[in-house]
Structures are given as structure tokens and as C-alpha cells.
One Martini backbone bead per residue (centre of mass of N, CA, C, O) as a GRO file, in nm:
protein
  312
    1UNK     BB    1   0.101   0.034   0.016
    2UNK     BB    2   0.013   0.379  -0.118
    3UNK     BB    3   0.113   0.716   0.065
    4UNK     BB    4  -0.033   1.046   0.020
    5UNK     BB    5   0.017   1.388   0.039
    6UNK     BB    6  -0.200   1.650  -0.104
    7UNK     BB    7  -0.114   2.009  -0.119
    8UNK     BB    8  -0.380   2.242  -0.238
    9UNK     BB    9  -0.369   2.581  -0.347
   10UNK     BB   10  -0.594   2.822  -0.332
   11UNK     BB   11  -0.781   3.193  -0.450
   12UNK     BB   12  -0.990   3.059  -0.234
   13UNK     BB   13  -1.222   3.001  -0.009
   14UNK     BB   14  -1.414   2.735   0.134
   15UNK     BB   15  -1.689   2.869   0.089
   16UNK     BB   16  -1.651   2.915  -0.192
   17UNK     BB   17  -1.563   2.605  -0.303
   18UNK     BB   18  -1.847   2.454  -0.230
   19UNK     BB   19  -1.897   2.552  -0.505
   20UNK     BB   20  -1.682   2.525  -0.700
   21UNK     BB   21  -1.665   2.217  -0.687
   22UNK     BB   22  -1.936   2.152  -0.842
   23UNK     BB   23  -1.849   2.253  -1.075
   24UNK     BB   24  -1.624   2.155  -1.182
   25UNK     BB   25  -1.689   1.828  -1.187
   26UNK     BB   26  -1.937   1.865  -1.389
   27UNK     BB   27  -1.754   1.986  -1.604
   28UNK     BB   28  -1.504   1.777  -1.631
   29UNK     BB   29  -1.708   1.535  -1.636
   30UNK     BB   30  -1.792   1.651  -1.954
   31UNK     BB   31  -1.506   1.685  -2.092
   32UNK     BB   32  -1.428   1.358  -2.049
   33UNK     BB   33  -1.652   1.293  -2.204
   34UNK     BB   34  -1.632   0.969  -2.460
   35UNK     BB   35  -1.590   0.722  -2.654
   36UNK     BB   36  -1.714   0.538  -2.411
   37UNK     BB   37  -1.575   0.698  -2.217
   38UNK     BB   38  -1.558   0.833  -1.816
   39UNK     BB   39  -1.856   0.954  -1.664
   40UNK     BB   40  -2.108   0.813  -1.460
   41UNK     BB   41  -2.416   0.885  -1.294
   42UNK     BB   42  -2.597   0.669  -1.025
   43UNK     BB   43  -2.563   0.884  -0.775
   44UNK     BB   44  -2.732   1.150  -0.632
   45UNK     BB   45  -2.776   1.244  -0.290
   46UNK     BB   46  -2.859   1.191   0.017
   47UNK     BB   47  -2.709   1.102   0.350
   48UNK     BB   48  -2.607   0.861   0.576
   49UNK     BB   49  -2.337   0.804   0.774
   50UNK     BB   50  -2.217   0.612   1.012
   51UNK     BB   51  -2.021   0.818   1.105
   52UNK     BB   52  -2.060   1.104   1.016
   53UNK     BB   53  -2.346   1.102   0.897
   54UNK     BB   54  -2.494   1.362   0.698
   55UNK     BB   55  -2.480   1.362   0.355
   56UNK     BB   56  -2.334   1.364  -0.007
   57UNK     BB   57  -2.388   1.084  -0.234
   58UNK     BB   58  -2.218   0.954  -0.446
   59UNK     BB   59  -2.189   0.747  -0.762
   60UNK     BB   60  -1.945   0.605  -0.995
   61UNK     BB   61  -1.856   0.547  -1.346
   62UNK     BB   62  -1.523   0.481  -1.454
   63UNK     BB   63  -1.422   0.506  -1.779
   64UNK     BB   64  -1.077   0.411  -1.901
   65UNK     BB   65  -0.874   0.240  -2.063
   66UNK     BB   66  -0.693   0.367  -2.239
   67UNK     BB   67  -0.532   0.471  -1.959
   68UNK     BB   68  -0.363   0.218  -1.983
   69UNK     BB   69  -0.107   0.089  -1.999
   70UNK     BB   70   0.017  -0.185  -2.162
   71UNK     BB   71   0.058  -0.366  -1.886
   72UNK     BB   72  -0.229  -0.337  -1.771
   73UNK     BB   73  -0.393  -0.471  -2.013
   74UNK     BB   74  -0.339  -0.791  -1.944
   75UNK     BB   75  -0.528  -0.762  -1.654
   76UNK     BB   76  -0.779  -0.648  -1.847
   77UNK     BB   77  -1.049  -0.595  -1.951
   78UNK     BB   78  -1.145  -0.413  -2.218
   79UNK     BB   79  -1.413  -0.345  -2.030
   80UNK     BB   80  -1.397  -0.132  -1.781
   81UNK     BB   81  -1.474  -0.010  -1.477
   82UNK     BB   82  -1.488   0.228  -1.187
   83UNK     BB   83  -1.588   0.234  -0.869
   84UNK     BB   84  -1.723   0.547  -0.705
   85UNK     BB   85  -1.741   0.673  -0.372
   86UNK     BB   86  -1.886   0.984  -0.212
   87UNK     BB   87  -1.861   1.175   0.067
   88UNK     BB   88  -2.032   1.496   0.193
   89UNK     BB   89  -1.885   1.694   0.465
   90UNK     BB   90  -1.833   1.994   0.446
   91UNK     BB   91  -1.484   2.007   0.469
   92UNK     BB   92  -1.526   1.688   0.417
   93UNK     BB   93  -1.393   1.391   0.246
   94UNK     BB   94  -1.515   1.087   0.093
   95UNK     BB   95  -1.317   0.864  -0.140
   96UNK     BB   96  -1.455   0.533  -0.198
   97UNK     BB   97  -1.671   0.161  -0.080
   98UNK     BB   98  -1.897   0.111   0.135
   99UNK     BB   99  -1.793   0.082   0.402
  100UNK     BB  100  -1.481   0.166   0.309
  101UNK     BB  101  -1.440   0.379   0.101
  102UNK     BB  102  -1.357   0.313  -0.184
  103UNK     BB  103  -1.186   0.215  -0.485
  104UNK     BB  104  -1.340  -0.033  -0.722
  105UNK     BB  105  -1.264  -0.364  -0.904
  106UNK     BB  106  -1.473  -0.644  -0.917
  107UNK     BB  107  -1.158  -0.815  -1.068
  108UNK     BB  108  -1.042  -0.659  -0.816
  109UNK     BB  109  -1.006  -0.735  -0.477
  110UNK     BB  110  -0.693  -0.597  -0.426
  111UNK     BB  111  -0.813  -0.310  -0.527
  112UNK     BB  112  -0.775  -0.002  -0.333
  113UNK     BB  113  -0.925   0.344  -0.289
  114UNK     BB  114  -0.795   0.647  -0.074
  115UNK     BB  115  -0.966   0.949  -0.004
  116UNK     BB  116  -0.897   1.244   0.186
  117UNK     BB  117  -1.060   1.544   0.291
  118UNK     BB  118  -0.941   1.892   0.362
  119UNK     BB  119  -1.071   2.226   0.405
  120UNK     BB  120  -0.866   2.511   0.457
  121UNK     BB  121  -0.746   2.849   0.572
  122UNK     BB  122  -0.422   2.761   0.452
  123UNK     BB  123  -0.111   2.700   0.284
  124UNK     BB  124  -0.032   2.438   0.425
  125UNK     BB  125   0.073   2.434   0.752
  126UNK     BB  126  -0.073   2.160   0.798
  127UNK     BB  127   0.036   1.853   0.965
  128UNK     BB  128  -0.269   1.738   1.123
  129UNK     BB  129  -0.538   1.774   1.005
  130UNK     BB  130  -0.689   1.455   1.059
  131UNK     BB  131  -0.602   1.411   1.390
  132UNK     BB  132  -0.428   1.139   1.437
  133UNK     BB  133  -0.117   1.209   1.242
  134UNK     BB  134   0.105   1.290   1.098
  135UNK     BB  135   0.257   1.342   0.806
  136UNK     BB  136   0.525   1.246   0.632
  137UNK     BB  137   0.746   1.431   0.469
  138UNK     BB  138   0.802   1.229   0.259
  139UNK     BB  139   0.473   1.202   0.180
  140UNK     BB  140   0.447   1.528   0.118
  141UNK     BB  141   0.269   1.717  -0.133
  142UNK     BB  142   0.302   1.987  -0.349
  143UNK     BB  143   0.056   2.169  -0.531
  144UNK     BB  144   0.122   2.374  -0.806
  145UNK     BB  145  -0.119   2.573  -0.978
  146UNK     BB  146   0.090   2.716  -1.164
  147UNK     BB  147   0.388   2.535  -1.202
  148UNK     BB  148   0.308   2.261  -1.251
  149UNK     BB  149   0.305   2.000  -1.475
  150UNK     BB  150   0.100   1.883  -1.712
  151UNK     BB  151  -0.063   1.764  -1.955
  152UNK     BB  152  -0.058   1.871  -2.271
  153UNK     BB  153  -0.336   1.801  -2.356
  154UNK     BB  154  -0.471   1.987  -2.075
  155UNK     BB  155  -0.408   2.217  -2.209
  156UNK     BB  156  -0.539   2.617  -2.154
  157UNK     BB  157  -0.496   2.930  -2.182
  158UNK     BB  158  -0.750   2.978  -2.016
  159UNK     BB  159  -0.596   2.806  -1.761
  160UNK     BB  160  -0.384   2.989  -1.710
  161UNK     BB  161  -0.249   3.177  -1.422
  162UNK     BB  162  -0.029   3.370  -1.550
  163UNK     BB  163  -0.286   3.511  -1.676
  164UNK     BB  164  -0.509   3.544  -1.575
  165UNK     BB  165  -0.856   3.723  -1.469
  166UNK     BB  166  -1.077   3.829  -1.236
  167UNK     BB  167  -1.351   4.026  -1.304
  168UNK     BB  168  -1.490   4.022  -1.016
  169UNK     BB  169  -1.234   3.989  -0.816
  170UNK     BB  170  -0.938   4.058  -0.928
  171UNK     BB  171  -0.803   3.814  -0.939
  172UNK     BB  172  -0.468   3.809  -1.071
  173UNK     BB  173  -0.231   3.686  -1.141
  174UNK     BB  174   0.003   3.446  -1.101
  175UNK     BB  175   0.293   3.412  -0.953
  176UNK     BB  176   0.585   3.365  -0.779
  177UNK     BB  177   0.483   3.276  -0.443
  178UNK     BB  178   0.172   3.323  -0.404
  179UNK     BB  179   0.130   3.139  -0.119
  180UNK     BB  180   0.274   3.360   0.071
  181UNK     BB  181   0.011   3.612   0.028
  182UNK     BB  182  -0.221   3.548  -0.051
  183UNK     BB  183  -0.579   3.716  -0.098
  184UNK     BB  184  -0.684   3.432  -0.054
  185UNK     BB  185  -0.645   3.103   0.129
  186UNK     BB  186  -0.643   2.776   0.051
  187UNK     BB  187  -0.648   2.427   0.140
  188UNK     BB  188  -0.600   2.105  -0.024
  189UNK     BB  189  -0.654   1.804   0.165
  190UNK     BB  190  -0.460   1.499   0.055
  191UNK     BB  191  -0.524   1.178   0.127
  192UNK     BB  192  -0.366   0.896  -0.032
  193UNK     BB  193  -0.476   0.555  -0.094
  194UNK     BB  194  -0.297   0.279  -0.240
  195UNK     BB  195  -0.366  -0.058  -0.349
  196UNK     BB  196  -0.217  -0.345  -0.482
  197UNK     BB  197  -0.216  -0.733  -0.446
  198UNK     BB  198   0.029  -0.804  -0.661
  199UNK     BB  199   0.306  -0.970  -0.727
  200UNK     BB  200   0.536  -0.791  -0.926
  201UNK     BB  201   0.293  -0.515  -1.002
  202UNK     BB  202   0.260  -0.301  -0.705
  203UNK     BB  203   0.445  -0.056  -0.729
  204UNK     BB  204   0.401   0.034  -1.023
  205UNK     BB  205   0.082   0.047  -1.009
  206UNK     BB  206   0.107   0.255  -0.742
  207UNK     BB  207   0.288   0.473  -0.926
  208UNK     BB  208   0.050   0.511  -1.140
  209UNK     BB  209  -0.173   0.646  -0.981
  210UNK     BB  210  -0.071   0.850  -0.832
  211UNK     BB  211  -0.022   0.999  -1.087
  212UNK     BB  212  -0.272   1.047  -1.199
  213UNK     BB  213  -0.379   1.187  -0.920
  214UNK     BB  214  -0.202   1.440  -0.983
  215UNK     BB  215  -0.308   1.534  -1.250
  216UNK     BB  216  -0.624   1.556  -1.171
  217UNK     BB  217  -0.587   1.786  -0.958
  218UNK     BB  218  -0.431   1.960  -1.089
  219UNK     BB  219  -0.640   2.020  -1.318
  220UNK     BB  220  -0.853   2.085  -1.142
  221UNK     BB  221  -0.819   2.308  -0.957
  222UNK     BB  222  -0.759   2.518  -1.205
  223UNK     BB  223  -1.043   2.510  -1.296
  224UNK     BB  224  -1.169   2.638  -1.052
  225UNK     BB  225  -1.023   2.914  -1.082
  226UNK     BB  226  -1.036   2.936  -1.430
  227UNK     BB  227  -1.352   2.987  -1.384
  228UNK     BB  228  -1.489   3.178  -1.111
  229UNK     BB  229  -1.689   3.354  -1.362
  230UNK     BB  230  -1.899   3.139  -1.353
  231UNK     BB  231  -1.931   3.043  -0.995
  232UNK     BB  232  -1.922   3.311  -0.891
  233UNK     BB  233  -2.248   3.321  -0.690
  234UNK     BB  234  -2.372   3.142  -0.643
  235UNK     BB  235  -2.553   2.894  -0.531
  236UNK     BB  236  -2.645   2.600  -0.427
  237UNK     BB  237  -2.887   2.536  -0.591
  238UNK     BB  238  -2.795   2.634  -0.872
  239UNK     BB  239  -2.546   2.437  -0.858
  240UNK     BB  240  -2.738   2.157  -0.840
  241UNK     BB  241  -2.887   2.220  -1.124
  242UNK     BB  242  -2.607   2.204  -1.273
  243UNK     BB  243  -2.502   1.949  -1.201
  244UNK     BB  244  -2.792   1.787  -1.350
  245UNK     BB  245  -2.754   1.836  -1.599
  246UNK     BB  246  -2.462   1.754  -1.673
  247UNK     BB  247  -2.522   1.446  -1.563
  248UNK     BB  248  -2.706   1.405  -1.824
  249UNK     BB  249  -2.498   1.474  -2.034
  250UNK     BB  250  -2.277   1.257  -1.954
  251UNK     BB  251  -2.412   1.015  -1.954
  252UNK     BB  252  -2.527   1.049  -2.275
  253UNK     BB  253  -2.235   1.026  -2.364
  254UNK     BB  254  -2.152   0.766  -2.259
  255UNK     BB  255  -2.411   0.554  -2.417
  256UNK     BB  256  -2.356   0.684  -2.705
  257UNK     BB  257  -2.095   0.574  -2.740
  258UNK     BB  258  -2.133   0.281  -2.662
  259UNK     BB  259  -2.341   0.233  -2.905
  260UNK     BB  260  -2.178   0.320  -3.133
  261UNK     BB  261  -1.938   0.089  -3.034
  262UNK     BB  262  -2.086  -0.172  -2.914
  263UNK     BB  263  -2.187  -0.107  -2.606
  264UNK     BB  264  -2.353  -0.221  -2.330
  265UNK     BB  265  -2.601  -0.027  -2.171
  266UNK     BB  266  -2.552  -0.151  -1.887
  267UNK     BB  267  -2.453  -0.231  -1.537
  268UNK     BB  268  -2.246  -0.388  -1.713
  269UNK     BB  269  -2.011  -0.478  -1.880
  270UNK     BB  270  -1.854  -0.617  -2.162
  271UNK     BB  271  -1.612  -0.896  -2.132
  272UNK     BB  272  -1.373  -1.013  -2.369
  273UNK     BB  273  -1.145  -0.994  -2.110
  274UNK     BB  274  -1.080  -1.219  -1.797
  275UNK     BB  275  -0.893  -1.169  -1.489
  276UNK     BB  276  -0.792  -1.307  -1.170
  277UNK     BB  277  -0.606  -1.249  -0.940
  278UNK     BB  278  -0.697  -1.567  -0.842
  279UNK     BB  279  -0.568  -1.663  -1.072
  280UNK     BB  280  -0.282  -1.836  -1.093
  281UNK     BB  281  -0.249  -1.996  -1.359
  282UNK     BB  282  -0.284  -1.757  -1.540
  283UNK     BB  283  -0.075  -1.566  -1.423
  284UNK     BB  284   0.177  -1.771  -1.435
  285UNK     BB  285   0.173  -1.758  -1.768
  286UNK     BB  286   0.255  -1.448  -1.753
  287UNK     BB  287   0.473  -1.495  -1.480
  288UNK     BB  288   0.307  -1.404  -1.273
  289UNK     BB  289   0.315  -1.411  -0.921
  290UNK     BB  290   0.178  -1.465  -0.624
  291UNK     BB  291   0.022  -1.465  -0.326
  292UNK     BB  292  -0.189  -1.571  -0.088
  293UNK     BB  293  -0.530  -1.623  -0.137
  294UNK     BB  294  -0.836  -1.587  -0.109
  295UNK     BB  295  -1.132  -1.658  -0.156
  296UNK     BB  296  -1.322  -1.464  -0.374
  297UNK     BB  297  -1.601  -1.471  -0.200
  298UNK     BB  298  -1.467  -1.288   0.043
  299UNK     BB  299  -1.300  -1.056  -0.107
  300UNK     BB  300  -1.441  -0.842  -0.242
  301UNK     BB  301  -1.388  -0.653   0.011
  302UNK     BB  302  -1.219  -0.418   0.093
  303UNK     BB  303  -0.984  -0.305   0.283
  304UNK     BB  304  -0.953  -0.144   0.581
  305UNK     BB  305  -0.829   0.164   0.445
  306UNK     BB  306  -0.675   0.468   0.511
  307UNK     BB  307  -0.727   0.772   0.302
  308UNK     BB  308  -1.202   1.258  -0.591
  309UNK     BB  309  -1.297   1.225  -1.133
  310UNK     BB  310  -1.219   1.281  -0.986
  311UNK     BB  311  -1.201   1.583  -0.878
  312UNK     BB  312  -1.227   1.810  -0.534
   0.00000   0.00000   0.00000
């Protein structure tokens, strides 16, 4: 298991970002979503959680395959998501499924994501944000949404924050060291914890999710600030009744993809080929040693791990 804190400052309030959230995700998950992939949205709901209380439930599957390097596709079958729940108690957030919160992924029992967020209004020099431990500083990444690399195809002049500027609010363009004084500024704590248990290629495939989870931070917070003057001024009530609207539109995009390209809008997709990471001899003929497993129909829930694609 491989946990990292990553800690993303953004040029505005906690309260301010409660809007700003919901709406980055609504519009970033119908921007990413077509081909066949993407994000479906199958729940948003009011809930009540058994640890936390009364909060906001999402349930999502996220159609990815292509974003899988080639080696890791020879043990996923050609067609298939992630499922992912997501509890809102604003100013902290848990995504991850079932009673223990993590995303994970049917055919893989032994994977499995989990996100812990708190949202405060400080730069980041909260050592202890979720109260039970420090976090050690060599596990403690700072992602600046100024300066730090996103992917090529990602970038898009109108979010570069060295050149933007809020009409609204005059805040902007950010500068080198912007951190250090910017007013206001809040930050997004986020714990990721990513599990793979499978011997030979455990360390490789969680140091590619990480990866990918820093890109969608990264690329996620950048458009939260540079969109600013679309959703600064909204309600709540109107920020999810946009919610609502984008999740039908985002839905519709990828069930029309996946229609199109032959694959059914059923309730699990269909997979073309299937490898349990409990079957050892199918392992063992591609070279990959296994280490002991449980009989895969207790192993379904996955690892009580502590620990949201869509960035939060």
C-alpha cells in the first residue's frame, strides 16, 4: 500500500470552493467524458453515513481503459470501470465504496483507492489537518497549480493562472511564490491511499495511480480557479441544479459512445476478456507470481484501508 498527502493551495475561501467544487466536477466530468469513456453518474443523493453523519452521496463509474499503459492492460479486460462513492460533509470529504469508502474495481479484489479531503483556509502548514497522526514529510507533496507540469493535451491558455484574471473579483494572474501571501487562500488536503496486491506488479501499478491521481488534482484545482467567473456568485441550490443538468448530459455522452461503438449500456459492461487475479495458474502463464490469496468470493470487500474523478 502506497499513501502520499497532497496538499493544493488555490486564491480562494473554503466557503467560496463549497460552490466552486460542484461545479468544476460537473463541467470537468462532461469535458472528459465521450468515446465510450468517462464518468457515469449512478447516485447523487442526500445520505447519511454511518460514521459521519447526514452528508451528500455520489456513486460513479468511470469507463477508462485506454488511460491504462500496455502492461497493465494485459490483466483487465478490454471493457470496464471503476466504481467510485463519495461522501460530501463539507469541509471534508471521503471518496472512496461500501462500508469502507475506497474505489475499487470488481474483477480486482485486491485493489483498492481511498481519498480523505479537508478543506481549510491556510497555505498549507497544517502538519496534522485529519487529527489522528502527522503525515511524514517525505509522504507530503505540495502541488502548485501555478507552475507544476500537467499533461500536454491538458493545457488550455484560457486556464494558464500566469496570464488569467477574475473579472468578478480582480484576483489574478498568480505569480512565482504566490503562496507565500496571496489573500485569500485556502487549501485542499488530500490522504491518498492506493492498495494493488498482486507480487511483481504492486509497486509499478501504485506508483502509476498516484501519478495519474496528481495529474487530475492538478489539472482539477487549475480549472476551479480559472473558471472562477463562471460559478463565483451562484447559490447552492443553483450550483446543483447545474450539477444536475451536466450528470444528464455527461451520462447521455458516454451510453451514446458506447452505443455507437457497440458496447452495452447495461448495468456492468461487457468484458471481452476477463483475468482474476485470484486465478494463479492464468497469472503464472504470463510470468506473474501471486502470493496467497482467499477464496475470491469472501475477498469481494476490500481491505478496511484509510485513506475523489474526478478531482474534489
Amino acid at each position: 500500500m502506497l499513501m502520499k498527502e497532497y496538499r493544493i493551495c488555490m486564491p480562494l475561501t473554503v466557503d467560496e470552493y463549497r460552490i466552486g467544487q460542484l461545479y468544476m466536477i460537473s463541467k470537468h466530468s462532461c469535458e472528459q467524458s465521450g468515446g465510450g469513456e468517462g464518468v457515469e453518474v449512478v447516485r447523487n443523493e442526500p445520505d447519511t453515513h454511518p460514521k459521519h453523519g447526514p452528508g451528500q452521496l455520489t456513486e460513479k463509474r468511470i469507463y477508462l481503459n485506454s488511460k491504462l499503459p500496455s502492461w497493465a492492460k494485459t490483466f483487465v479486460p478490454r471493457f470496464f470501470y471503476v466504481t467510485e462513492k463519495a461522501w460530501n460533509f463539507y469541509p471534508y470529504t471521503i471518496t472512496g465504496p461500501c462500508a469502507y469508502e475506497c474505489m475499487c474495481v470488481s474483477f480486482l479484489p485486491r485493489f483498492s483507492i481511498r481519498i480523505e479531503t479537508r478543506f481549510e483556509n491556510n497555505n498549507g502548514k497544517n502538519n496534522n489537518v485529519f487529527g489522528d497522526k502527522p503525515t511524514p514529510a517525505e509522504s507530503v507533496s505540495f502541488l502548485d497549480i501555478l507552475s507544476d507540469p500537467i499533461p500536454e493535451k491538458q493545457y488550455k491558455e484560457s486556464e494558464d493562472l500566469s496570464i488569467w484574471q477574475s473579472s468578478k473579483t480582480g484576483r489574478g494572474p498568480l505569480e512565482k511564490g504566490w503562496r507565500e501571501d496571496a489573500q485569500p487562500i485556502m487549501c485542499s488536503y488530500k490522504r491518498v491511499q492506493c492498495s494493488f496486491e498482486v507480487y511483481g506488479i504492486q509497486g509499478r501499478t501504485e506508483e502509476f495511480i498516484h501519478k495519474n491521481i496528481r495529474d487530475i488534482l492538478l489539472v482539477g484545482h487549475r480549472q476551479a480557479v480559472a473558471w472562477l467567473d463562471e460559478w463565483h456568485g451562484m447559490s447552492l441550490e443553483k450550483v446543483r441544479e447545474y450539477e444536475r443538468e451536466l450528470q444528464e448530459k455527461t451520462n447521455s455522452k458516454v451510453k451514446s459512445s458506447q452505443n455507437s461503438t457497440g458496447l452495452p449500456a447495461a448495468t456492468r459492461p461487457a468484458f471481452s476478456r476477463s483475468i482474476s487475479v485470484t486465478d494463479e495458474r492464468s497469472l503464472k502463464k504470463m510470468g506473474v507470481t501471486t502470493t496467497a490469496m482467499s477464496d475470491p468470493s469472501t475477498s469481494l470487500q476490500p481491505h478496511n484501508i484509510r485513506l475523489h474523478s474526478t478531482p474534489e
